[in-house]
NUMAR-464730 format. One record per residue: residue in one letter; x, y, z of N, C-alpha, C in turn. Coordinates in steps of 0.2 Angstrom, whole numbers, padded with zeros to 4 digits, always signed. Atoms other than C-alpha are relative to their C-alpha. Example, Ala and Ser with C-alpha at 12.3 -4.5 7.8 and 13.67 -1.06 7.14 Angstrom:
! residues 2
a+0004-0006+0000+0062-0022+0039+0004+0006+0000 s-0004-0006-0001+0068-0005+0036-0004+0005+0003 
//
This chain:
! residues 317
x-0001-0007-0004+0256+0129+0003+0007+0001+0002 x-0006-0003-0004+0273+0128+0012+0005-0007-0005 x-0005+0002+0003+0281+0114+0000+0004-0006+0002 x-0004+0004-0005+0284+0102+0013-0004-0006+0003 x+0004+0005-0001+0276+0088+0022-0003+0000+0008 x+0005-0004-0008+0270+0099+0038-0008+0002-0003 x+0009-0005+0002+0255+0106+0026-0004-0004+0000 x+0008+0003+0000+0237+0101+0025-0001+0002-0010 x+0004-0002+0008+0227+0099+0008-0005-0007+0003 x+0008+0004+0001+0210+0089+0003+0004-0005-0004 x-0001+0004+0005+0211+0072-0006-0005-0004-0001 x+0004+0007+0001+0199+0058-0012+0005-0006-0001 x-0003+0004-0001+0204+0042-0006-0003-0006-0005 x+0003+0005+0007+0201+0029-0022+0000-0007+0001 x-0001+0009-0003+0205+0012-0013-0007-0001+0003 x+0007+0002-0005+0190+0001-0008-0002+0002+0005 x+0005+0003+0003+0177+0000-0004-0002+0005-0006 x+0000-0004+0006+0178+0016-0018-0001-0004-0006 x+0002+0002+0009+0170+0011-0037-0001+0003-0005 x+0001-0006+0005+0171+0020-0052-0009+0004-0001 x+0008-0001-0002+0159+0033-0052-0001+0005+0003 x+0002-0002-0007+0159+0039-0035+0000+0006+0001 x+0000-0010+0000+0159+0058-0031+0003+0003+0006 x-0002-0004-0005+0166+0069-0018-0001+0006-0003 x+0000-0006+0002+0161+0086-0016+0000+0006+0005 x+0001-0004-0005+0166+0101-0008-0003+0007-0003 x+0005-0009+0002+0156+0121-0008+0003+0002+0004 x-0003-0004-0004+0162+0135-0003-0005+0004+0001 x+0004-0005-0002+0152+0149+0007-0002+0005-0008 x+0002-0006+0005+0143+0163-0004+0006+0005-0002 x-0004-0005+0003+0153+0176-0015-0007+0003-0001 x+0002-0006+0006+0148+0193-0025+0006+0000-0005 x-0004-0004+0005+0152+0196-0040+0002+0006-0001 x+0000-0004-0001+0159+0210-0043-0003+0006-0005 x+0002-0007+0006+0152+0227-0053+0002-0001-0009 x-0002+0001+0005+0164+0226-0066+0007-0005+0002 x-0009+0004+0000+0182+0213-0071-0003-0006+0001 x+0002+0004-0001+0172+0198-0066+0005-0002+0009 x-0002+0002-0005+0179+0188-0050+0007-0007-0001 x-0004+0006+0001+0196+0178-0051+0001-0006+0005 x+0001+0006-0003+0198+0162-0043+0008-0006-0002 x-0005+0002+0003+0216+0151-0042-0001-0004+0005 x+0001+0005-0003+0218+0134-0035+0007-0006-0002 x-0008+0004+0003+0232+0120-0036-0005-0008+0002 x+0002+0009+0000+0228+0100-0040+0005-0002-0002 x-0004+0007+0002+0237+0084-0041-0004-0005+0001 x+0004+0005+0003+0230+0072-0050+0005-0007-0005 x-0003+0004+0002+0242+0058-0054-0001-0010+0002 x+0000+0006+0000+0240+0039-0056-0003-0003-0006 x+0005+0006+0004+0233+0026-0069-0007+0001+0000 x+0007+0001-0004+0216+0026-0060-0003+0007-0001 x+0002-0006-0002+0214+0046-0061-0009+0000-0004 x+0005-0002+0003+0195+0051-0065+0000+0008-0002 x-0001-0005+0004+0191+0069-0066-0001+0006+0007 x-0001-0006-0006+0191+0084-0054-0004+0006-0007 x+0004-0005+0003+0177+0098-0061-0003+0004+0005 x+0001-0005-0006+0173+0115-0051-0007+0003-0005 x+0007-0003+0001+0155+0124-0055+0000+0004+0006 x+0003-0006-0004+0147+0141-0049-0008-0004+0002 x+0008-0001-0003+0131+0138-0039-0004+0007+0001 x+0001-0004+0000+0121+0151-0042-0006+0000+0007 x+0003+0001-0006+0107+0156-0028-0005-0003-0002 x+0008+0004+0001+0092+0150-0038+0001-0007-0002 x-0001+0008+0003+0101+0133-0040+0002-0002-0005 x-0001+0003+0004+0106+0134-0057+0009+0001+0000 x-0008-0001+0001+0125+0129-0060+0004+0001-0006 x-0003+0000+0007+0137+0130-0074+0007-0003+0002 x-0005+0003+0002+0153+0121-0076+0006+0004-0003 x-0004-0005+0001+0168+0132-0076+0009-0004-0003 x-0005+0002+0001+0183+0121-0077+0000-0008+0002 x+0002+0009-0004+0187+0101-0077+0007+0000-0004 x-0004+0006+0001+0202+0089-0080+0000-0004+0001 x+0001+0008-0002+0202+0071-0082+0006-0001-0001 x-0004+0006+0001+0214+0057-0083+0007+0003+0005 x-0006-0002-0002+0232+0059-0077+0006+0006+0000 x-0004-0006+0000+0242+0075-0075+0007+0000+0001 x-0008-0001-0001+0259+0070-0069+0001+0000+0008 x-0004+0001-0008+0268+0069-0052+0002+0006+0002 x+0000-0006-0002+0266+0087-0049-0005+0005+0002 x+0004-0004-0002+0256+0100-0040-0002+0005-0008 x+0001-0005+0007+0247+0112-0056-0005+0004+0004 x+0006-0006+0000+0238+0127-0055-0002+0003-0004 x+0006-0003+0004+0222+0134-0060-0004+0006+0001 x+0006-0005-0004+0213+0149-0061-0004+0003-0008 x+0007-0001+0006+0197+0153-0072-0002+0007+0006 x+0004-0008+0001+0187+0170-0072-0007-0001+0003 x+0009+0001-0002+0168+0170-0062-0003+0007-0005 x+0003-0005+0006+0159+0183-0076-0003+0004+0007 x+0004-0005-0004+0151+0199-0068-0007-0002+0001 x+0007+0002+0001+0132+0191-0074+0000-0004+0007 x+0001+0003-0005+0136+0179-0059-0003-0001+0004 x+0004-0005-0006+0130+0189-0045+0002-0004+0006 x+0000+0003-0009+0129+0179-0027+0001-0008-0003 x-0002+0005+0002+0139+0161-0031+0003-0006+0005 x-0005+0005-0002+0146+0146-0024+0004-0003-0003 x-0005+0004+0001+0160+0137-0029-0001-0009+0001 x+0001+0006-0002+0157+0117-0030+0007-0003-0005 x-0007+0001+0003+0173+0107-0033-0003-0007+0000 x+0003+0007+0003+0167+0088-0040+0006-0003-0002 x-0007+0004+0000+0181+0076-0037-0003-0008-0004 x+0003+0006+0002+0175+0059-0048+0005-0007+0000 x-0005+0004+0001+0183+0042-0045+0002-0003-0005 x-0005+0003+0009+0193+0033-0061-0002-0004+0000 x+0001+0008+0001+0195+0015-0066+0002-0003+0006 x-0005+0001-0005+0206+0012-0051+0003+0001+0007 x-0003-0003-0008+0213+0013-0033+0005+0006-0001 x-0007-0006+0002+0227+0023-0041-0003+0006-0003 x+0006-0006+0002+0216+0038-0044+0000+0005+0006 x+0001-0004-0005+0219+0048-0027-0001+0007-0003 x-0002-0011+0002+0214+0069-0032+0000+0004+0005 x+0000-0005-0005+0219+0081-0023+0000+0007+0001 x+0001-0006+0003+0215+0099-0020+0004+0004+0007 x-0003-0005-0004+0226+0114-0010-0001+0007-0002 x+0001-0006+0001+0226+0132-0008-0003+0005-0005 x+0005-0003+0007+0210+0138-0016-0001+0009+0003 x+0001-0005-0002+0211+0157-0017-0003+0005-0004 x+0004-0004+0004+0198+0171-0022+0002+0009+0001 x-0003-0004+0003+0208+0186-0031-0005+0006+0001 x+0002-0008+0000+0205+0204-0033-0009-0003-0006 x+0008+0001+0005+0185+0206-0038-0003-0003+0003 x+0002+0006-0005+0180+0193-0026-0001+0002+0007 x+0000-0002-0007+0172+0197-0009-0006-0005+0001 x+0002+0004-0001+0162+0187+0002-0007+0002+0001 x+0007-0003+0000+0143+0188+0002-0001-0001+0007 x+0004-0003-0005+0135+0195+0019-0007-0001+0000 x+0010+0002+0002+0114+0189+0019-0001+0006+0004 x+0003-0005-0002+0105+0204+0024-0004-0002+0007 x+0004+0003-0006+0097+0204+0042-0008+0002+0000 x+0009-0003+0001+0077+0205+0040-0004+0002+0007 x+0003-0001-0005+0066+0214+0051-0006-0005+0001 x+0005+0005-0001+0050+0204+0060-0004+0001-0005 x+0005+0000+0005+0040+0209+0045+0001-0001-0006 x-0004+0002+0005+0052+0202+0032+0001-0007-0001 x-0001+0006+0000+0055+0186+0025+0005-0001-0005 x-0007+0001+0002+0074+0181+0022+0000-0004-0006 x-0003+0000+0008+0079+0178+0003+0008-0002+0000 x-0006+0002+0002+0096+0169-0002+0004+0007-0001 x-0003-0007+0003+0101+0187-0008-0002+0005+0005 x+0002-0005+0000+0089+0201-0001-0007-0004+0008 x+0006+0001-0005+0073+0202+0012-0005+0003-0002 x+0006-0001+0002+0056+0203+0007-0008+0003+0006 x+0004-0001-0004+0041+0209+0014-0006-0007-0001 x+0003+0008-0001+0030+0195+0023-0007-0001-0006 x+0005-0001+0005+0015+0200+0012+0002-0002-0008 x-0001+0000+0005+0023+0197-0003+0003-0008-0003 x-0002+0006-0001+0027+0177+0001-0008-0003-0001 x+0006+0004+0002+0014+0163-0007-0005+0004-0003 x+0004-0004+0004+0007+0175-0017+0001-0003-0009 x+0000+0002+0008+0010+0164-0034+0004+0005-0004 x-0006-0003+0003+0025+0176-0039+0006-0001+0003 x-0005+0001-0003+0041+0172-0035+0005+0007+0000 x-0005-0007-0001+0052+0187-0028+0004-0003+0005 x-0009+0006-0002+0067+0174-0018+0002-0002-0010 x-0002+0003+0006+0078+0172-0034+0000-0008-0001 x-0003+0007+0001+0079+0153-0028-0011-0003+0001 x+0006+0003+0000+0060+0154-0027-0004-0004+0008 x+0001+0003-0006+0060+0148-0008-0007+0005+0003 x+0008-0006-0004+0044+0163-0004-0005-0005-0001 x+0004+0001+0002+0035+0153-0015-0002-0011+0000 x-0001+0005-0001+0040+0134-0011-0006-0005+0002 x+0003+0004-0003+0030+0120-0004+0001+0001+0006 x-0002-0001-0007+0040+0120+0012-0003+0008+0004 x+0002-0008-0003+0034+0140+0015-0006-0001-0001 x+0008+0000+0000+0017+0138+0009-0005-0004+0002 x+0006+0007+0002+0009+0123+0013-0002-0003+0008 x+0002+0003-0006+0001+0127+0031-0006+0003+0000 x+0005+0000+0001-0013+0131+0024-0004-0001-0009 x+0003+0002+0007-0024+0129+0006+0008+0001-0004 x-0007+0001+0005-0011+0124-0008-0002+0007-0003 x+0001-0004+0007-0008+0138-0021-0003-0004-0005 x+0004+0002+0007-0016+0138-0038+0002+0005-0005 x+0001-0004+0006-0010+0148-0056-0003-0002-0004 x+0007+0002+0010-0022+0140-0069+0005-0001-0004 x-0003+0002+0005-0007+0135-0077-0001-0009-0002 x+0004+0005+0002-0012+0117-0076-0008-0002+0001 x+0008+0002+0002-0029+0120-0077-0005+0001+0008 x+0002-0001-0003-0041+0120-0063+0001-0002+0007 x-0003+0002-0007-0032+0109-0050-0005-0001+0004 x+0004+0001-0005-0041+0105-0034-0005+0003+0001 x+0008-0003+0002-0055+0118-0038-0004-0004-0004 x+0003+0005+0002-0069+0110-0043-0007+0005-0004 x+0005-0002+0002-0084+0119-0053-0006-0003+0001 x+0005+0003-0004-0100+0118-0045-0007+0001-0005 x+0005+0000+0006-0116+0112-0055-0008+0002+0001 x+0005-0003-0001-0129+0122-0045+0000+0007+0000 x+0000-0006-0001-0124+0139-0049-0001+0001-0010 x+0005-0001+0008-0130+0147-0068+0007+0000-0005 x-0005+0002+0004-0112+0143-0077+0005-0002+0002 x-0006-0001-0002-0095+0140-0076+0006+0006-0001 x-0007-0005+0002-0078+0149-0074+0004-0004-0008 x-0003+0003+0004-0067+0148-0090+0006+0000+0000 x-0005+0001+0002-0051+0144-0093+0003+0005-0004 x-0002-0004+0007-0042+0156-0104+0008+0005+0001 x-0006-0004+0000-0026+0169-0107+0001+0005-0006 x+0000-0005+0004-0022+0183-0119-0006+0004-0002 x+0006-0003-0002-0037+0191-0115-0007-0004-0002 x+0005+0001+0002-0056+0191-0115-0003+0002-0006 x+0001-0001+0007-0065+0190-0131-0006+0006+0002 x+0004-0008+0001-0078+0208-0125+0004+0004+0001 x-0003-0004-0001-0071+0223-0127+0001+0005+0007 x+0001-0004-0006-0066+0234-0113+0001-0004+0007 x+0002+0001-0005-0067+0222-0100+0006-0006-0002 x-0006+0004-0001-0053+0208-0094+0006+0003+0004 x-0004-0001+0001-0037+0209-0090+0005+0004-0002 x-0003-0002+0004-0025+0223-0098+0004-0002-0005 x-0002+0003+0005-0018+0217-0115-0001-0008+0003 x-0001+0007+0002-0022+0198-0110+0005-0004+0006 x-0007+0002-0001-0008+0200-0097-0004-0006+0006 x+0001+0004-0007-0009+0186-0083+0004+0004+0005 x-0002-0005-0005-0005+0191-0067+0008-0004+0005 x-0005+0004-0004+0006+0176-0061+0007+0001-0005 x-0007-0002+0002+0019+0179-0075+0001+0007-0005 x-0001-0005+0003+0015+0194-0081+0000+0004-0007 x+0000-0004+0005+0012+0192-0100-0006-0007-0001 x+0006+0003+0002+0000+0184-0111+0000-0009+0000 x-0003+0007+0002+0006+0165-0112-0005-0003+0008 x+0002+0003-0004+0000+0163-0094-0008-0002+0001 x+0011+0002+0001-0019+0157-0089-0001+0003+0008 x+0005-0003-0006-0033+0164-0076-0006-0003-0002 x+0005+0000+0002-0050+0161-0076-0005+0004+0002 x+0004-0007-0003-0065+0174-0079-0007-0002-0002 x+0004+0001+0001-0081+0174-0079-0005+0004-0009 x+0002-0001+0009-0091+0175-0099-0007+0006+0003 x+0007-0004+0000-0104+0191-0096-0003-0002-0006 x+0002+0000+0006-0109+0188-0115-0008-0003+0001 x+0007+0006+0001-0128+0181-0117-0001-0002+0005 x+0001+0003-0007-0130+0177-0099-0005+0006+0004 x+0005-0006-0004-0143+0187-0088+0001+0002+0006 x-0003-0003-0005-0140+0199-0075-0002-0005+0007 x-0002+0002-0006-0135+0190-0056+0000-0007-0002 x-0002+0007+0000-0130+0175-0065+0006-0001+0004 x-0006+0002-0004-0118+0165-0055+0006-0006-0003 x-0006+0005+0002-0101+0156-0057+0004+0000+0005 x-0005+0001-0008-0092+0146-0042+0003-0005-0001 x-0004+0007-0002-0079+0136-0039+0002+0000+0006 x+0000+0000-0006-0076+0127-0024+0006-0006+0002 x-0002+0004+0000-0062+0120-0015-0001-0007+0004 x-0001+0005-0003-0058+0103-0006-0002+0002+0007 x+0001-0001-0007-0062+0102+0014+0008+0001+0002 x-0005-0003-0003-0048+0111+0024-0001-0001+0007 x+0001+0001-0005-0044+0109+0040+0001+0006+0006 x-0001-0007-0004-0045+0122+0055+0004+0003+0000 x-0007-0004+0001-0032+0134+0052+0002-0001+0008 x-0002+0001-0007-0018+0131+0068+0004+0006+0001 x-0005-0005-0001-0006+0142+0076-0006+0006-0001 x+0003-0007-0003-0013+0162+0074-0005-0003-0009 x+0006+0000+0006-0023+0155+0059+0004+0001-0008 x-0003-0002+0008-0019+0160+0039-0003+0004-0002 x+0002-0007+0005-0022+0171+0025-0003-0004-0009 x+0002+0001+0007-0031+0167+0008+0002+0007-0005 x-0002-0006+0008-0023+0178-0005+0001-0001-0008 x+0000+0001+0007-0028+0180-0022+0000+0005-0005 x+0005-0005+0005-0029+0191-0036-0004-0001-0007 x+0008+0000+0006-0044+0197-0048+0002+0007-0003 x-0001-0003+0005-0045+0208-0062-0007+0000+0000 x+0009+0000-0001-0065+0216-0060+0000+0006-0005 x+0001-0006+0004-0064+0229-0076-0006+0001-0008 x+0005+0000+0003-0078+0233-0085-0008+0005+0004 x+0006-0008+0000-0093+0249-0086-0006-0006+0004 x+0007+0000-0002-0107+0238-0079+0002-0008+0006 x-0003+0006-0003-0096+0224-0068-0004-0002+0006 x+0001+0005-0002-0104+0213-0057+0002+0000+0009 x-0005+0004-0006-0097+0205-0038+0003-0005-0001 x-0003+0003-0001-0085+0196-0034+0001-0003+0008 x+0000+0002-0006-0085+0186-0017+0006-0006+0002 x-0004+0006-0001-0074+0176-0007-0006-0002+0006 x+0002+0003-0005-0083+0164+0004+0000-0008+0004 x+0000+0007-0002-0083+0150+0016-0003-0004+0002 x+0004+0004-0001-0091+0134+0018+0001-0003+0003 x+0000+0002-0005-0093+0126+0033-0004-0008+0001 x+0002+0008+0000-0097+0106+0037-0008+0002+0004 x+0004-0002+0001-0114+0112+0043-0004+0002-0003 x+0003-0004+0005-0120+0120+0027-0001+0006+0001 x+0001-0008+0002-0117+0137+0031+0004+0004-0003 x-0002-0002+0002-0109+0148+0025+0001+0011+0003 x-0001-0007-0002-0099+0167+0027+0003+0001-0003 x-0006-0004+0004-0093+0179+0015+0004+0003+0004 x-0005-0006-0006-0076+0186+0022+0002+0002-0007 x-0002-0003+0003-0073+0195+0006-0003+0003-0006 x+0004+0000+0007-0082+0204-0009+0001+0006-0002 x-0002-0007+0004-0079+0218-0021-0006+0000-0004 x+0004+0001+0003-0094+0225-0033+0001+0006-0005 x+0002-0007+0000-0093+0237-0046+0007+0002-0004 x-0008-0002+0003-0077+0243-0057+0003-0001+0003 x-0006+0000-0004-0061+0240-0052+0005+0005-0004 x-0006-0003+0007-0050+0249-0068+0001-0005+0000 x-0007+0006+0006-0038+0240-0077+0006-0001+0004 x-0005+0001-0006-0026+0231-0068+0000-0007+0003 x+0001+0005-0004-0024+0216-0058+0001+0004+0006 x+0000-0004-0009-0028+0220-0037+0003-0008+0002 x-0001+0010-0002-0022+0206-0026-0005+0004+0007 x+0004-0003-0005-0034+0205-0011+0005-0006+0006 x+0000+0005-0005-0030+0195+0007-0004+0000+0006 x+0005+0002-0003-0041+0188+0018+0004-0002+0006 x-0004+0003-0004-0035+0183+0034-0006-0005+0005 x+0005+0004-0001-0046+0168+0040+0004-0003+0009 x-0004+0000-0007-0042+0166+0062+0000-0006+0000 x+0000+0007-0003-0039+0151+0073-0005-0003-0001 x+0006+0004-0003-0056+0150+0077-0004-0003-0003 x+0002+0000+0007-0060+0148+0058-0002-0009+0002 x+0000+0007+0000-0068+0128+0059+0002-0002-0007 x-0002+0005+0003-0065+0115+0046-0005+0003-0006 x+0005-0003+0006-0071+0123+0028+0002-0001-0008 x-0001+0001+0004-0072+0124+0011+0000+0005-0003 x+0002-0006+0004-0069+0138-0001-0002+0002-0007 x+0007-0002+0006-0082+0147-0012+0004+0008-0006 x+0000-0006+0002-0074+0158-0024-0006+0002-0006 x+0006-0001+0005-0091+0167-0034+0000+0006-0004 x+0000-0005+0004-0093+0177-0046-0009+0003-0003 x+0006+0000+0000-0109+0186-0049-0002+0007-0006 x+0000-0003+0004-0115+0194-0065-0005+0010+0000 x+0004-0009+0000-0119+0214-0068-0007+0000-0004 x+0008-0001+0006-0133+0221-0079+0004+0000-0007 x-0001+0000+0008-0122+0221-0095+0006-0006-0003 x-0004+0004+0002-0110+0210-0105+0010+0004+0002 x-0009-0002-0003-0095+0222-0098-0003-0002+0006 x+0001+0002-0010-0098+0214-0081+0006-0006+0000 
//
């Protein structure tokens, strides 16, 4: 910076107990990239000695994934160099990580000074959410649209374990039936399946799943075909523990489309054998996937849940 031996800069110290290998690393605050030009970025290293490893800078993007924008290894000389590389407009909201690696040797000190972000480059601001929002690396979401098995945080934190998991775990049916368990007292099972229902009219639209939107993904629907009306199909989860705090919310969606369809209920079962529908639909829905939410209180005791499905009078049910 000034050329002299009053300034400050960063270094990795490469003397024991340091061993080839080792890593040091610094991040910088968020950026935007910008519209168009992409985002410049200049920076000065000295990297001199026998022992040098390697010095490598990476964009962090918000959903986690990095990329590797510029790197130097081995020995450089007994001079300050400078660098500056391009951040692409695709970028969007980035970090800068700087990955300092130690060499074979003590004589490997790297050193980093005056890192500066050029024209294009401004710094990222996080949106401030209202009490009905739920904060995004980028952007703010409405609460209702968190643990609903679609991801709208680009880094996927709506839909995490850490945010979900203060009450019944999610489920897409992409690996299959998970903790649902298919019950052997009711007149069928739920099926497995994706790219649509094999009756016409009834399913799904095109096949699409609802968790990612196209046909590749799975659901599970109930087979009207050759089955007689007010047959039943239920799955039931594991035992759950009294919802705390102001309680929780069951939200799922169904896809109820067909001329002569059927109910759908959600219900819960209680360690006494009883039991309470808190949700049910009967009767066309259109085409489309709905999502429904259910909001199960404090007072809710220790239960297990009954999702059931119940056949209409025809095979579009």
């Amino acid at each position: 910076t000034y050329g002299n031996t009053s300034g400050h800069y960063m270094f990795i110290e490469a003397s024991a107990p340091r061993r080839p290998g080792d890593t040091a690393v610094l991040t910088t605050g968020q950026y935007q990239a910008p519209k168009a030009g992409g985002c410049a970025v200049t920076f000065w290293y000295h990297m001199y000695g026998s022992g040098i490893g390697s010095l490598a800078v990476s964009t962090m993007m918000a959903t986690g994934v990095s990329k590797q924008v510029w790197i130097k290894s081995g020995n450089q000389g007994n001079s300050w160099k400078n660098a500056t590389f391009t951040v692409p407009v695709a970028t969007g909201i980035f970090k800068l990580v700087f990955n300092a690696t130690r060499g074979s040797g003590f004589a490997g000190d790297i050193s980093l000074d005056d890192i500066m972000f050029g024209k294009g480059c401004s710094c990222f601001v996080a949106p401030t959410c209202k009490g009905n929002q739920f904060h995004c690396p980028s952007t703010c979401i409405n609460v209702t649209n968190v643990c609903d098995l679609r991801q709208d945080c680009s880094d996927g934190s709506d839909e995490s374990n850490a945010t979900c998991n203060y009450c019944p775990s999610g489920i897409n049916f992409e690996k299959g039936l998970d903790w649902l368990t298919q019950m052997k007292n009711d007149s069928y099972d739920w099926t497995l399946d994706r790219a649509g229902t094999p009756s016409g009219g009834t399913g799904p639209p095109a096949g699409v799943d609802h968790t990612y939107g196209d046909r590749l993904g799975y659901y599970v629907f109930t087979e009207a075909s050759g089955r007689a009306t007010g047959s039943t199909y239920v799955l039931r989860s594991p035992w759950f523990d009294k919802p705390k705090g102001l309680g929780c919310q069951l939200r799922f969606a169904y896809s109820m489309n067909g001329a002569s369809m059927g109910t759908l209920q959600a219900n819960l079962i209680f360690q006494n054998l009883t039991n309470k529908t808190m949700w049910s639909k009967t009767g066309n829905q259109g085409q489309g996937w709905k999502f429904a939410v259910v909001n199960l209180p404090q007072a809710t005791p220790s239960f297990r849940l009954e999702m059931k499905g119940i056949r209409g009078s025809s095979f579009t049910s």
